[in-house]
C-alpha positions as CSV (number, residue, x, y, z in Angstrom):
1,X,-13.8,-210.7,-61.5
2,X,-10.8,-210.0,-64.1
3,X,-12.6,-208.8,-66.7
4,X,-14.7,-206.4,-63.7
5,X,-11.2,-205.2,-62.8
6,X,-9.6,-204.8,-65.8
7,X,-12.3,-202.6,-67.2
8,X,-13.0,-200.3,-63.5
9,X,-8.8,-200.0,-63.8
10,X,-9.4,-199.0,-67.9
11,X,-12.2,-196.6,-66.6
12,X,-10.2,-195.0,-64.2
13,X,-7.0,-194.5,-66.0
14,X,-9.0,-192.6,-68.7
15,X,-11.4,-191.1,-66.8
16,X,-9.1,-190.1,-63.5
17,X,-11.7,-186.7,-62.9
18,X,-15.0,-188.6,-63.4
19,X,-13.8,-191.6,-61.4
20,X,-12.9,-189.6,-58.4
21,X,-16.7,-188.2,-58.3
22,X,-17.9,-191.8,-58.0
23,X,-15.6,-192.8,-55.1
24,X,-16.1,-189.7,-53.5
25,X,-19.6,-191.2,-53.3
26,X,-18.4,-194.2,-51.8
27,X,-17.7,-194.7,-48.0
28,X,-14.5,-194.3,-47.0
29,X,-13.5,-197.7,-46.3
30,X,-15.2,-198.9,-49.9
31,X,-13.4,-196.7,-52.4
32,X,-10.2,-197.2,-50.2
33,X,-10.4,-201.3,-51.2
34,X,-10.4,-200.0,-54.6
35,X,-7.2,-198.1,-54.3
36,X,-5.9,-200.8,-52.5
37,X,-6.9,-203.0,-55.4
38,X,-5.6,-202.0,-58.2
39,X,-2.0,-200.2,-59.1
40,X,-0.9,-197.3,-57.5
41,X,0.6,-194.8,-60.5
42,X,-3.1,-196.1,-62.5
43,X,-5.3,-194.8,-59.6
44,X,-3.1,-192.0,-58.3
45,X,-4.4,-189.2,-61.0
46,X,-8.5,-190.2,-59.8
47,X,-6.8,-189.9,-56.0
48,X,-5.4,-186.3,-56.9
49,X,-8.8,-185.3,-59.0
50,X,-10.8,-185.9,-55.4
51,X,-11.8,-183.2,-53.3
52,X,-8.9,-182.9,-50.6
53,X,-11.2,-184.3,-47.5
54,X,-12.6,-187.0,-49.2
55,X,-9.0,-188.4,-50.6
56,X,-7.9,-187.9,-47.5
57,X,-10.4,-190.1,-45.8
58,X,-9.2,-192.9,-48.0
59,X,-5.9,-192.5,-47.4
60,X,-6.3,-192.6,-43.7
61,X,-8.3,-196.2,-44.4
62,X,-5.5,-197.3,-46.0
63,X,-2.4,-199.0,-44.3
64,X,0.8,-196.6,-44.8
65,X,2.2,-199.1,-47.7
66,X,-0.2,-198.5,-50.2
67,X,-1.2,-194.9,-49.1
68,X,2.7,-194.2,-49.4
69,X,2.6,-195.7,-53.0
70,X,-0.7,-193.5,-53.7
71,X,1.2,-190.2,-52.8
72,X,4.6,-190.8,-54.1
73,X,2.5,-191.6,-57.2
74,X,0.4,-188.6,-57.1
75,X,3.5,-186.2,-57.0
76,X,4.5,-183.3,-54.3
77,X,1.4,-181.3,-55.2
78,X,-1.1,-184.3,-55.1
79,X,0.3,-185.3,-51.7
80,X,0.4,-182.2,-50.2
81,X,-3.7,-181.1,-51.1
82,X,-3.9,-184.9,-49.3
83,X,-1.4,-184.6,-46.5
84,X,-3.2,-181.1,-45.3
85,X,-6.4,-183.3,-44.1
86,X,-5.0,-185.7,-41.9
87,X,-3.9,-185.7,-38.5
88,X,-0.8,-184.6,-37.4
89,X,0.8,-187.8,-36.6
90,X,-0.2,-189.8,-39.4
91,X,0.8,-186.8,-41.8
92,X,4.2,-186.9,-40.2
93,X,5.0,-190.5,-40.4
94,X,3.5,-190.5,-44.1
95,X,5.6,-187.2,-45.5
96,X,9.0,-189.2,-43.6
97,X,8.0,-192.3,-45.5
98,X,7.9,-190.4,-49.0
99,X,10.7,-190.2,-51.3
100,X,13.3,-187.0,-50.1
101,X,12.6,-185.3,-52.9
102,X,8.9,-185.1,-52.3
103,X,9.0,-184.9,-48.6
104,X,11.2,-181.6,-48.8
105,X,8.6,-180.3,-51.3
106,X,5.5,-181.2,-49.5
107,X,7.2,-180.0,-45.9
108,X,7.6,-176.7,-47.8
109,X,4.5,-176.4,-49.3
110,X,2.6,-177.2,-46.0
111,X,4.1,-173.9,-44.9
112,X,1.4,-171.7,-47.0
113,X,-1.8,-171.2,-46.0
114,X,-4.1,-173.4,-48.7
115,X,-5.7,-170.1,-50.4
116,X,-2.2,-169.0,-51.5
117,X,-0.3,-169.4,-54.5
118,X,2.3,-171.5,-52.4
119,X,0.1,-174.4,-51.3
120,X,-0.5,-174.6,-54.7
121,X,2.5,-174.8,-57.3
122,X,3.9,-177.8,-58.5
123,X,7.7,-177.7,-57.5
124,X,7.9,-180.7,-59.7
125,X,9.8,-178.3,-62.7
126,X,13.0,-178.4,-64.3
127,X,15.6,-175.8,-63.1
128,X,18.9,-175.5,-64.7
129,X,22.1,-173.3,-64.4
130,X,22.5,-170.5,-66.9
131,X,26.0,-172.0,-68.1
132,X,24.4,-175.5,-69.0
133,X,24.0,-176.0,-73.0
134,X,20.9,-176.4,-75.1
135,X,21.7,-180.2,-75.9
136,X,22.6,-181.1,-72.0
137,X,19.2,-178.7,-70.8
138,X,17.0,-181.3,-73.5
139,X,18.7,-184.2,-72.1
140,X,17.5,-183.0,-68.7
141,X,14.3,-181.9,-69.9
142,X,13.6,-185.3,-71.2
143,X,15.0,-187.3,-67.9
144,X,13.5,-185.0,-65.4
145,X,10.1,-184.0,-67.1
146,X,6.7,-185.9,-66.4
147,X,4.3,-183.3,-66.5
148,X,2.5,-180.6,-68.2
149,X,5.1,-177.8,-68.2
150,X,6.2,-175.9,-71.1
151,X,9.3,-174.4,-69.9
152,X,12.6,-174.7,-68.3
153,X,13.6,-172.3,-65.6
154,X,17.0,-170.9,-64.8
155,X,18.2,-170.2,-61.8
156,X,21.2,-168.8,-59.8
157,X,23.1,-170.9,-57.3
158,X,20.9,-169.5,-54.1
159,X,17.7,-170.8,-56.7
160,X,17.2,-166.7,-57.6
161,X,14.8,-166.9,-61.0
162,X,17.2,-165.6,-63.5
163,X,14.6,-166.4,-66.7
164,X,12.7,-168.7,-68.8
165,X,13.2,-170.7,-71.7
166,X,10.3,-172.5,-73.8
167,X,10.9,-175.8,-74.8
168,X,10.1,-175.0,-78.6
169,X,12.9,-172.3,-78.2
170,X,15.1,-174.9,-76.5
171,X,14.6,-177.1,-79.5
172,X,15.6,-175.5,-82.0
173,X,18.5,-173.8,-80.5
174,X,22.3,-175.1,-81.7
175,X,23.6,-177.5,-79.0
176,X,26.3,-175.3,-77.5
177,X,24.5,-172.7,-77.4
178,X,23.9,-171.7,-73.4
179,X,20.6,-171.2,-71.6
180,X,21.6,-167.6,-70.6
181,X,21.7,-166.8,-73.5
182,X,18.4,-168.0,-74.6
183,X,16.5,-167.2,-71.7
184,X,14.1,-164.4,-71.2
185,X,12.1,-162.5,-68.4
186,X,9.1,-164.2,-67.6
187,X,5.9,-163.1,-68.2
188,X,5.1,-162.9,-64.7
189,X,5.9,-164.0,-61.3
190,X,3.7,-164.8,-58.5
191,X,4.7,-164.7,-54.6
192,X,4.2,-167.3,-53.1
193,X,2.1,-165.3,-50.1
194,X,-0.3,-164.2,-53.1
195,X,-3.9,-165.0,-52.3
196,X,-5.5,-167.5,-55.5
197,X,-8.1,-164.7,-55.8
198,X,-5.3,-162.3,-56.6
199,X,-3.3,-164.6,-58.4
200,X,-6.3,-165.3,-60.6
201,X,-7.0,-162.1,-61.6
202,X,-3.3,-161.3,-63.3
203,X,-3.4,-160.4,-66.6
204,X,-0.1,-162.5,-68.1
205,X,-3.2,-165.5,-68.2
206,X,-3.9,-164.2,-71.1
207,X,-1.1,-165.0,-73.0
208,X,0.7,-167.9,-70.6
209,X,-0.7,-171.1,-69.3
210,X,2.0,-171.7,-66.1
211,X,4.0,-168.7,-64.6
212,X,6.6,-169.1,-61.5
213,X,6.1,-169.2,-57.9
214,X,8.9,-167.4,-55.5
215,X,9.3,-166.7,-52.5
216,X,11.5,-164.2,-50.4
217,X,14.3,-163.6,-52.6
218,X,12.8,-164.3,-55.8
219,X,13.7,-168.0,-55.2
220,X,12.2,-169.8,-56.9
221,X,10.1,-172.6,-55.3
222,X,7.5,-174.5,-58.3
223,X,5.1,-173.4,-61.2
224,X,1.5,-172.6,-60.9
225,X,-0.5,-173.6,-63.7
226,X,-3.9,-172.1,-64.8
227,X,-6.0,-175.3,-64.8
228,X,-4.1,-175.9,-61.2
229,X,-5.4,-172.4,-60.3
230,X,-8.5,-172.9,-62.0
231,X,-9.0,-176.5,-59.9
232,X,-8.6,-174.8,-56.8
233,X,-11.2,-172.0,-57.3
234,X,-13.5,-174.5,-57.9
235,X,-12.8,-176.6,-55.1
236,X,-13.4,-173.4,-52.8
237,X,-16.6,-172.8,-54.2
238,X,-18.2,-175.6,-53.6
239,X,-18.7,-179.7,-54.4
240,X,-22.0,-179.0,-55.9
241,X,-20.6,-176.5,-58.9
242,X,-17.2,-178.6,-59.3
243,X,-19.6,-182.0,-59.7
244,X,-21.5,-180.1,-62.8
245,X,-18.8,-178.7,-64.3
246,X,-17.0,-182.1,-64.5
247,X,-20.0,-183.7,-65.8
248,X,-21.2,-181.5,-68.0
249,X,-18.7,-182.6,-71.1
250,X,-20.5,-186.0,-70.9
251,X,-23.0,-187.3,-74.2
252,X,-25.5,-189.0,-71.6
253,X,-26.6,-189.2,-68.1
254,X,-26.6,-193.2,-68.8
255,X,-22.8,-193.1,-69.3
256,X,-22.5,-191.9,-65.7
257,X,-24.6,-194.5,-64.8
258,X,-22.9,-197.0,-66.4
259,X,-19.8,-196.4,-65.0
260,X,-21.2,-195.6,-61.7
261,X,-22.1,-199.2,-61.8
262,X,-19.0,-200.2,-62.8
263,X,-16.8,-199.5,-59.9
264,X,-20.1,-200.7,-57.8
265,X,-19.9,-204.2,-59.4
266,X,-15.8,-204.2,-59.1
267,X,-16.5,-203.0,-55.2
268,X,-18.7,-205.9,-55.0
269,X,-16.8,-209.0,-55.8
270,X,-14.1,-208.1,-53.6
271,X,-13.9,-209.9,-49.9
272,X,-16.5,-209.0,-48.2
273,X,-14.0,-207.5,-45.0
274,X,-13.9,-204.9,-42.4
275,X,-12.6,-201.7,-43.2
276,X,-9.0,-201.9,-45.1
277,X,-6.8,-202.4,-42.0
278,X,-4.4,-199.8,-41.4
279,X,-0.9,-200.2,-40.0
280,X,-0.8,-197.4,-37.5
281,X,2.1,-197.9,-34.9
């Protein structure tokens, strides 16, 4: 049974996209033993990669322990595409359980309807004050940034976008010097009300991957990112054309197969049990 987990958990950490098409396969209960199986920041990229219904029918299988590691793991965005599936009450006691920082987020991204620009943008992105140096604004940069983003935003004191600074700029910039001085405007903003459709069709894609999100105010609330934007398109049109895009960058049809039969065989040799018990109170 190691060696079945050790490879499905290999699989899945590589393969987060193509793993979540296989447990969305699975009944609920199944692929939630999975989750529950193996470590929470391995599986929590395949748990983001589902579509939002079926991720959130395996959080609700799962007791509020492990579905509270799963979306801590998954980030504010991750969460909240979960969080919008399920119930009221279990939502509620699942966002109070999450780290402050991600509960604030996911409270305030819950606000926007989920084909707007604000249900979507990561708020996940470094912000800094206009005074702070280039060597303090790396040293932030590198404590405070996990993801994908390519700059560093700088805001007022009320959170107003004052401009943007790209890390390669930020890099090469003398220590002392400050980031008002090396930011510019960006090439866009996006309100947070904006509907994907229209938010798709701006024409600063073309030369940016990630432009800001504000709200009233031009605060500044996250960062939406084209292949976030691009993700949520395709969720809205459909499982069927999201399924064959994702596959369609594989060599075989037997590779699916195989690792179809991968998590099949790890989903086997666990207990044979009722659904994973939940801890509802």
């Amino acid at each position: 049974m190691a060696d079945v987990e050790t490879l499905t958990l290999a699989y899945v950490a590589s393969h987060p996209s193509e793993a979540a098409r296989v447990l969305e396969q699975r009944p609920p209960f199944e692929a939630a033993a999975v989750f529950a199986r193996l470590p929470a920041r391995a599986m929590a990229p395949a748990l983001a990669a589902m579509l939002p219904t079926a991720a959130a029918r395996v959080i609700a299988a799962l007791g509020d322990h492990v579905a509270l590691g799963l979306l801590t793991a998954a980030g504010a965005q991750g969460a909240v595409a979960v969080l919008r599936h399920l119930p009221g009450p279990r939502r509620s006691r699942l966002i109070e359980g999450l780290p402050t920082t991600t509960a604030l987020a996911a409270r305030l991204l819950l606000g926007y309807p989920d084909d707007t620009v604000g249900a979507w943008a990561d708020p996940q992105v470094v912000a800094l004050a206009p005074a702070l140096d280039a060597q303090d604004a790396f040293a932030r940069v590198r404590a405070e940034q996990e993801g994908e983003a390519e700059w560093v935003y700088v805001v007022g004191e009320d959170q107003r976008l004052l401009g943007v600074v790209d890390l390669a700029t930020l890099v090469r910039a003398p220590d002392w010097r400050t980031l008002d001085a090396l930011m510019h405007p960006p090439a866009a903003t996006l309100s947070a009300v904006m509907s994907l459709a229209a938010a798709a069709a701006h024409p600063a894609w073309g030369r940016v991957s990630e432009l800001p999100v504000v709200a009233r105010g031009e605060r500044l609330i996250g960062a939406l990112r084209l292949s976030i934007l691009e993700e949520a398109l395709g969720r809205s049109g459909g499982h069927g054309d999201e399924q064959g895009h994702t596959l369609a960058g594989f060599a075989a049809r037997g590779y699916w197969d195989a690792v179809s039969g991968l998590v099949r065989a790890f989903l086997a040799l666990l207990p044979r049990a009722a659904p994973v018990a939940r801890n509802d109170r």
